[in-house]
N, C-alpha and C positions, 0 to 999 in steps of 0.2 A: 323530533328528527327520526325518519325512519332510519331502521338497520340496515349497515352495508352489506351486499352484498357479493360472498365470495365465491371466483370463480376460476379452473385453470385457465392459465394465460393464449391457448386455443379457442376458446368457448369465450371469453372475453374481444379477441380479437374479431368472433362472427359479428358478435354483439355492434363492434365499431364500428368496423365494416358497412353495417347494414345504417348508422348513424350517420357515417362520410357520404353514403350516395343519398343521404337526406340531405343534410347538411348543401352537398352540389349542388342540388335539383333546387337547394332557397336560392344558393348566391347565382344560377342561372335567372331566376326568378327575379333577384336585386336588382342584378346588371340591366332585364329590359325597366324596370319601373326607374332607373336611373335614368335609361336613354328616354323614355317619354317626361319625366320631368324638364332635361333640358331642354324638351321642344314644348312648354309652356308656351303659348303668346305673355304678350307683355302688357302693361299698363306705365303709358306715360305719365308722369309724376306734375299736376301744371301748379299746383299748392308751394309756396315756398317757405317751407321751414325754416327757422333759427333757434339751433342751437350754443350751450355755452360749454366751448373747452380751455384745458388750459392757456390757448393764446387768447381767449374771447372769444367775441361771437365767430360763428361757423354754421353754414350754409349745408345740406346736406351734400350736394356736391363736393364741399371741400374734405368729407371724410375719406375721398377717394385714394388720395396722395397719388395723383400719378397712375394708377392703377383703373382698369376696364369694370372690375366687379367688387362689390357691396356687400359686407355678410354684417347685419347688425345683431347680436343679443339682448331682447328686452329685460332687462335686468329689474328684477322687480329688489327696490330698496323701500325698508318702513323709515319713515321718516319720525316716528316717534320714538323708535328706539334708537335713531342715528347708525343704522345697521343694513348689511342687505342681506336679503331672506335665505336662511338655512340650503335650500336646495340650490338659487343661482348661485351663492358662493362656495357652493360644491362645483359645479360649474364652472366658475372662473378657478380655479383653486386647479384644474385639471388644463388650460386651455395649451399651454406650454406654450414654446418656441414660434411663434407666429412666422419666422423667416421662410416657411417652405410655402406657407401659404401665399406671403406677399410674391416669393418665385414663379404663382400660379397667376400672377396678375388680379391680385383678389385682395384686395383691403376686410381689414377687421376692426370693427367696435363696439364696446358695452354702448348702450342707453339708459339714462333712468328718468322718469320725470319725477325730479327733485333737482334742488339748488345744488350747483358743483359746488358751494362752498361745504356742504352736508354731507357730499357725497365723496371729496379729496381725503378728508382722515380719516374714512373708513379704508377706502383705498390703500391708505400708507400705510394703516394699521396689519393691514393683510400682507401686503407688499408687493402688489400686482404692479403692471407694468404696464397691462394691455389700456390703450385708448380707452378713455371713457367718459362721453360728452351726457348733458343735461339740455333736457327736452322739456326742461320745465316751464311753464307759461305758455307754451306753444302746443298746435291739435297732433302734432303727430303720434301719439302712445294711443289716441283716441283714434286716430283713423286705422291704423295698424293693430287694434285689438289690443294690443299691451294693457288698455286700462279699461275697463268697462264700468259704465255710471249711466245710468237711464237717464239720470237731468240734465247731461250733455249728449246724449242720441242713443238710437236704440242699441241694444246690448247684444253681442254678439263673441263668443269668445270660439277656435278652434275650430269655426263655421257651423257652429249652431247657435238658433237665436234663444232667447229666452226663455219661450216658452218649450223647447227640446231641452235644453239644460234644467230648466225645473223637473221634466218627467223622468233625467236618468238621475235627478237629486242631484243635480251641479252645482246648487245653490253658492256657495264658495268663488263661481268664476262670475257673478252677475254685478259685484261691486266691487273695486278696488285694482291694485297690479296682479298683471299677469304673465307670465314668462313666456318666450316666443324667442321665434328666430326668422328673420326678414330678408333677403337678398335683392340688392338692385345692380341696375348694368348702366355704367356712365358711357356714352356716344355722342360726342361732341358737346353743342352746350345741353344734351338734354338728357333728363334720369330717367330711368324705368324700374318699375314693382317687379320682379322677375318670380320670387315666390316668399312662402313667411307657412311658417309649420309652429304649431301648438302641442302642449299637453302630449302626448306618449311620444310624440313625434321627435322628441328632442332629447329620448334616451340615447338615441345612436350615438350621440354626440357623447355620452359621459360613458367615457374610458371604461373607467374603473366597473362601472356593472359589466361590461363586456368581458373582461377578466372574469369576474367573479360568475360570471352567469356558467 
């Protein structure tokens, strides 16, 4: 750890100063990559998943409740250890109060591809709350990147394929679960892909470095 650095509280204040109109000049920068993310096009959904939650099967549509927009967490769970992985359960461990989200017309769910029977007493052992359905048996972790295996299609994680992941040494994202974040827009009877962010993409999301940073 480097030495702090002490300074009178004048010469401290230039220092900030000159940090806040950085700081500005990012979240100026945020707000327009916010405004062109929401003008993504879309991709209609014509594949019909089934998943299994606590009332039984569920259709992705029915994760809607009522609600316009989709935000799913691919939740990566090992199923050998009957556990879900250190960093999403940092993740769900941070997600809180979901009411202000649903006040945004915006549904929220874990995913994992594993059996909900595998995946209920981890849940209650944690004591989470948040929705959390099983995509087990079914291609959706596969077509959404969440799970990458070459002998069910080519590998691709965070929009790079294979062979870019071997050259930055990604080796790590070429087999198995993957943590992600997916959003879709329900419009009458039909779904749409709207977007889905990978790997750094989903610090925003965890509070706590945001404090700590």
């Amino acid at each position: 750890m480097e030495p702090y650095k002490i300074v009178p509280r004048d010469e401290w204040l230039v220092a900030r100063k000159e940090l806040l109109a950085q700081e500005k000049e990012l979240t100026r920068a945020r707000d327009a990559l916010n405004a062109k993310r929401r003008q993504l096009p879309m991709v209609e959904i014509s594949k019909e998943y089934v998943f299994e939650g606590p009332a039984g099967k569920v259709k992705l549509s029915g994760f809607f409740e009522g609600q316009s927009q989709l935000v799913i967490y691919h939740f990566m769970f090992h199923r050998d250890k009957g556990e879900g992985c250190p960093g999403c359960s940092h993740f769900a461990d941070i997600i809180g109060n979901l009411s202000h989200v649903r006040a945004r017309d915006t549904s929220f769910a874990l995913v994992s591809r594993a059996p909900l029977a595998e995946i209920e007493p981890f849940k209650n052992r944690m004591g989470w709350t948040v929705p959390w359905f099983s995509s087990f048996g079914s291609d959706f972790n596969y077509d959404f990147h969440a799970t990458t295996d070459e002998s069910v299609g080519p590998v691709e994680y965070n929009y790079r394929d294979k062979a870019e992941m071997e050259r930055l040494g990604q080796t790590y994202h070429l087999k198995g679960e993957q943590p992600g974040i997916s959003v879709f827009l329900h419009d009458g009877d039909r779904v749409y892909h709207t977007y889905s962010t990978y790997g750094h993409g989903l610090d925003i999301f965890l509070n706590a470095y945001n404090y700590l940073t």
